[in-house]
N, C-alpha and C positions, 0 to 999 in steps of 0.2 A: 593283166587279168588272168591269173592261173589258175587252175583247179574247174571240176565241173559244174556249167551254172545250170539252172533248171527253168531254163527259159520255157519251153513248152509249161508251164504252171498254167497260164492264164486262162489259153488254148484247152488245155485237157479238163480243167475246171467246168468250163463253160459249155464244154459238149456233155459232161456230166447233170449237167440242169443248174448249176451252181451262179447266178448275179454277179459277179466281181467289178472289183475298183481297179484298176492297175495304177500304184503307186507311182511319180514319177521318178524315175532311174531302177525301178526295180531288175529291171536286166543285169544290170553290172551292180549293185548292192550288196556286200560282204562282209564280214567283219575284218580282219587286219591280215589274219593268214589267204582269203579271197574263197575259192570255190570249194567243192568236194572233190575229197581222191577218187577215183574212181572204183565205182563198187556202193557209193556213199550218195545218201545217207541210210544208214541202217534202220531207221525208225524214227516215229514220228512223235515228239514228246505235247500232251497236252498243256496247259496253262490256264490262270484266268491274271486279267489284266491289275485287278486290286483297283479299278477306276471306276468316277461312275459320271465320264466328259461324252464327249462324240468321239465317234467315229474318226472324225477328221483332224480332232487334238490328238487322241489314241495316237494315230499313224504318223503325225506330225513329231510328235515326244521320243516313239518307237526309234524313227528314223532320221532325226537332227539333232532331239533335245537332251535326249540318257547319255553320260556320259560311255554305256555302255555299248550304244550303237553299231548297228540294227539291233534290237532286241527282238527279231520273230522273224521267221519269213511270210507270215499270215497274218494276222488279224479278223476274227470271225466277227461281225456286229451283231447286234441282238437281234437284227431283222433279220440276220440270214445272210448278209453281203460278206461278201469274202474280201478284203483289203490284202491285193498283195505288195508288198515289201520288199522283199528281197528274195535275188534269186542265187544265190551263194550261203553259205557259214553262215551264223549270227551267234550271238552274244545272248542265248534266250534260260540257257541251263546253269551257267556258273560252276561250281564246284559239288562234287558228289562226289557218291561210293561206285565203284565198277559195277557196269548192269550187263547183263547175257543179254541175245537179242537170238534168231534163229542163224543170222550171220556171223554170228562170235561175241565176244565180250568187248564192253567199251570200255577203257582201260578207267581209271578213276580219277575224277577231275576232267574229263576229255570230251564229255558232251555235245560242249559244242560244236567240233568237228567231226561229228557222227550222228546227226539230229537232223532232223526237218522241225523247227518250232513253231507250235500256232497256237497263239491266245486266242482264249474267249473273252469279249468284252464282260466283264461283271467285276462288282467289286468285292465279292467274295466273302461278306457277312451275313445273307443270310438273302440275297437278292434272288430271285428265280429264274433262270435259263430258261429264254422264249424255247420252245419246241421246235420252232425254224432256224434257231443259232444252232442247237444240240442236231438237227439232221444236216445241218450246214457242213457242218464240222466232221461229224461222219464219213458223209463226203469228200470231205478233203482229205483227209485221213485214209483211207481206203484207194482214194486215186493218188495219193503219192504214195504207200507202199507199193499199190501196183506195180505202177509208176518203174520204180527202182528196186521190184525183184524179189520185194519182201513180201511176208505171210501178212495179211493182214493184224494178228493178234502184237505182229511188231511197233508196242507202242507204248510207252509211258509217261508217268505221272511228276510232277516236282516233286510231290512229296515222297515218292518213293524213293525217288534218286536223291534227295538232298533232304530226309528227316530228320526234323528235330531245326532243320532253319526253313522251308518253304512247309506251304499246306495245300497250294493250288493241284487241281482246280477243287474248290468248296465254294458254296456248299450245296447239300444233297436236295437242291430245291428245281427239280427239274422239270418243264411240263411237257405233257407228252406221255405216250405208252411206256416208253422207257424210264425206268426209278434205279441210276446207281447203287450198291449195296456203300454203307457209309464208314469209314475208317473210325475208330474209335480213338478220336483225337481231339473231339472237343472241339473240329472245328468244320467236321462233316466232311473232309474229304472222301473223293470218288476213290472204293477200291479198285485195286488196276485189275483183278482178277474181273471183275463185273465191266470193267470198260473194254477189257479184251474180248470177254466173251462174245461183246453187243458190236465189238464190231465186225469180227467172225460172221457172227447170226446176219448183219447188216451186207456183208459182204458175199454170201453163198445164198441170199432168201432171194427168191422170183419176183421179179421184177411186178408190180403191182397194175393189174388189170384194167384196163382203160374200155370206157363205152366202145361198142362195137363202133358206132356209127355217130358224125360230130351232129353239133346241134343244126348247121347247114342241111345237113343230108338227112334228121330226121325231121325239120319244119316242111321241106318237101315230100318227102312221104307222106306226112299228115296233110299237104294240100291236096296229093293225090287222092287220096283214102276219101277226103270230102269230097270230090268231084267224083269219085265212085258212089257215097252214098247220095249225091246229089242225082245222078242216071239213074238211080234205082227211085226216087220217090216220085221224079219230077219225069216220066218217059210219059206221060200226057202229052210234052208240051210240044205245038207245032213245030214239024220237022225233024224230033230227033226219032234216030234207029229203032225199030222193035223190039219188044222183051227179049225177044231169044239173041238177037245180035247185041244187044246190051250184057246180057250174062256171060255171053261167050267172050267178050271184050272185058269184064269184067276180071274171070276167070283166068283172065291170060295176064292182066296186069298184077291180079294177086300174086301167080307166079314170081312174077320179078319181082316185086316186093318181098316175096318170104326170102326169096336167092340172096338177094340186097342183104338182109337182116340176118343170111347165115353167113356170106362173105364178109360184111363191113361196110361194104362200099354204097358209094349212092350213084 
């Protein structure tokens, strides 16, 4: 088993927020030359699968049934689950024209010993990309250029690299904030200039704002709050404290609550 595997895949995915499958043998999975040289892979090419089976036929086909095998090292499902495959080369580009990347040019025809490849599952007539597959993807995409040193915009299209014989990934039927601009081919492929861009945008935007405080730590605050307005209507009743030592305790709990609610914490 020569060449570099990219075993950490599963791992980095997943600390990423990403669901994964882990394929069985994905460790050692390669096409025939085995791993990447090192420095590799240059970039990450998109795809879509041209199917419309499961998930677990997808990966099954990918990885026993093509005579091209492994065809990907991912597999994106339409939920969002990441199916990984292979952690070495794979058989996912075929023949093409030379592509630049920001680590050099791939020479032509050589893809697939300079690629990371991952399909999305769709079958590419006109089906729509759940919004969880397309941020899925993202994600993967971003965490393996990371990953191996590349710019994020390091990443291509089938059609670009092989036009006029592939068209994936189409078509422009995407749901979600994000709307590919559409290649004028008749078959709605994604231009690479728009999927570069989005993953750029995807990859330097701040990380998205989360409630100060979970819903744990706010259902207790609101029980407080009721046993605060509960001392203030009910101080009649035998035995409790007086108004003034009711406010004063009042006063000092609001305190921590406001603190709570500027901290986070409960």
């Amino acid at each position: 088993m020569s060449g570099v595997y990219l075993t950490w895949l599963a791992d980095a995915l997943e600390a990423a927020g990403v669901a994964v499958v882990r394929y069985a043998g994905w460790e050692t999975r390669a096409r025939s030359s085995g791993g990447y040289a090192a420095g590799r892979p240059w970039c990450v090419m998109w795809h879509h699968t041209a199917s419309s089976t499961s998930p677990q036929n997808d990966a099954d086909y990918m990885c026993h049934g093509a005579d091209a095998r492994p065809i990907a090292n991912v597999l994106v499902a339409r939920d969002g689950t990441v199916w990984i495959l292979a952690a070495g080369c794979t058989n996912t580009n075929g023949s093409g024209r030379a592509s630049a990347f920001s680590k050099g040019t791939v020479p032509a025809d050589s893809m697939n010993s300079y690629a990371f490849g991952m399909e999305l599952a769709n079958a590419g007539t006109g089906e729509t990309y759940p919004q969880a597959q397309v941020d899925a993807a993202f994600i993967v995409s971003n965490v393996v250029n990371g990953r191996c040193g590349n710019r994020p915009d390091d990443v291509g299209v089938h059609e670009w690299y092989s036009p006029g014989r592939k068209i994936d990934p189409a078509a422009c039927n995407v749901a979600g904030p994000w709307a590919p601009a559409e290649w004028d081919n008749g078959a709605g492929t994604w231009e690479l200039y728009s999927l570069r861009d989005e993953c750029v945008r995807r990859a330097t935007a701040p990380p998205p704002e989360e409630d100060d405080l979970t819903d744990e730590q706010l259902r207790a605050i609101t029980d407080r709050l009721d046993a605060l307005t509960w001392a203030i209507t009910g101080n009649s009743v035998t035995g409790q404290p007086g108004i003034a030592q009711q406010l004063s305790a009042i006063y000092d709990q609001g305190n921590v609550i406001i603190a709570q609610l500027d901290a986070g914490s409960g």
